[in-house]
C-alpha positions as a LaTeX table, in Angstrom:
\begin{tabular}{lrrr}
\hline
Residue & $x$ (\AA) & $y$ (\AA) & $z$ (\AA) \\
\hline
Unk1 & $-27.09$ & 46.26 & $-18.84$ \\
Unk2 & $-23.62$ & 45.43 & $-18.23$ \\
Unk3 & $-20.77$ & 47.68 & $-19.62$ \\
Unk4 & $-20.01$ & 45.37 & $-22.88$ \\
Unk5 & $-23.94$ & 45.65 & $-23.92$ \\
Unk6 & $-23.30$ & 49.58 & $-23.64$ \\
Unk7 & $-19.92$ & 49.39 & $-26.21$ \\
Unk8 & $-21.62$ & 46.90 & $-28.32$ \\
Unk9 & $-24.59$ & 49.47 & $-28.76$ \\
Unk10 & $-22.62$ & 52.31 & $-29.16$ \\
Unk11 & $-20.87$ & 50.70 & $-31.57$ \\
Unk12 & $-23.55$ & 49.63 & $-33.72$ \\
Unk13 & $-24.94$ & 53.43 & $-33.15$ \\
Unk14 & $-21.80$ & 54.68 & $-34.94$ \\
Unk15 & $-21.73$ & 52.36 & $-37.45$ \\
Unk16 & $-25.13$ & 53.52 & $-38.62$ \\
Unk17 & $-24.30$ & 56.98 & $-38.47$ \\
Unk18 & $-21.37$ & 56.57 & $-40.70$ \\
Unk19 & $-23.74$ & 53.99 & $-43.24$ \\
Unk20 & $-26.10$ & 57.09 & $-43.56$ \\
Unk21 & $-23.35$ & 60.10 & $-43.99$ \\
Unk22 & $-21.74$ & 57.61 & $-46.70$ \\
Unk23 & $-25.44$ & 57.45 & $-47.93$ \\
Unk24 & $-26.68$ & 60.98 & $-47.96$ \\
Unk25 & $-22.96$ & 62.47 & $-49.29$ \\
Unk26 & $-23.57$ & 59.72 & $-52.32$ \\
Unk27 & $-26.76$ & 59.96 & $-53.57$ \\
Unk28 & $-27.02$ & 61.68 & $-57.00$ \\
Unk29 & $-28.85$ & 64.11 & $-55.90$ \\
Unk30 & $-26.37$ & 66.07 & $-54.18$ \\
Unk31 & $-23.73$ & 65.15 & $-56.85$ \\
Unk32 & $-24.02$ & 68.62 & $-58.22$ \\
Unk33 & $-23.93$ & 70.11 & $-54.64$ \\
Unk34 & $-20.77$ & 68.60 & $-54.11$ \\
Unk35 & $-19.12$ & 69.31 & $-57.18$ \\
Unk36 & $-19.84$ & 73.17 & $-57.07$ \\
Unk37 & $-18.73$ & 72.75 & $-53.46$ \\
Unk38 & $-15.18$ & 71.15 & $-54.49$ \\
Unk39 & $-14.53$ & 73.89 & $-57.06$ \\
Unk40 & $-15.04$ & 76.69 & $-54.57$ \\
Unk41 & $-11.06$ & 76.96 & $-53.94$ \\
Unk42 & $-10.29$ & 77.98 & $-57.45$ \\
Unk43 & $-12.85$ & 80.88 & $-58.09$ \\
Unk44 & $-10.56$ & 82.98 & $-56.72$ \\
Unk45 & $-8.27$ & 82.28 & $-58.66$ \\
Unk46 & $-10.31$ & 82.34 & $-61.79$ \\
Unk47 & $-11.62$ & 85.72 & $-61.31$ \\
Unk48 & $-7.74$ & 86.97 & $-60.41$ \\
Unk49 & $-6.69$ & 85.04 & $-64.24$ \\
Unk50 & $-9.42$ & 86.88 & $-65.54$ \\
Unk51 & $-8.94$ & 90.34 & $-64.62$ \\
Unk52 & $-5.12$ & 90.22 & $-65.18$ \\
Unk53 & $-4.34$ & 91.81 & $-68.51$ \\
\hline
\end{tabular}
């Protein structure tokens, strides 16, 4: 194998890596993971509105 076989190869490697993140992080069944993931920044802040008088 020559060196442009090897690049080729590793490229379609990481091209079907990134197919099956973009798969797995859109299925629907870890919509609801994600979601409850992407409001984790503001429960601080929730629980600080809500013991404020």
């Amino acid at each position: 194998m020559d060196l442009g076989t090897m690049k080729t190869i590793g490229l379609l490697l990481a091209m079907l890596g990134f197919a099956l993140i973009c798969w797995w992080a859109y299925t629907p069944r870890n919509r609801t993971r994600f979601d409850e993931d992407a409001m984790l920044p503001f429960v601080d802040e929730k629980k600080s509105k809500e013991n404020q008088p």
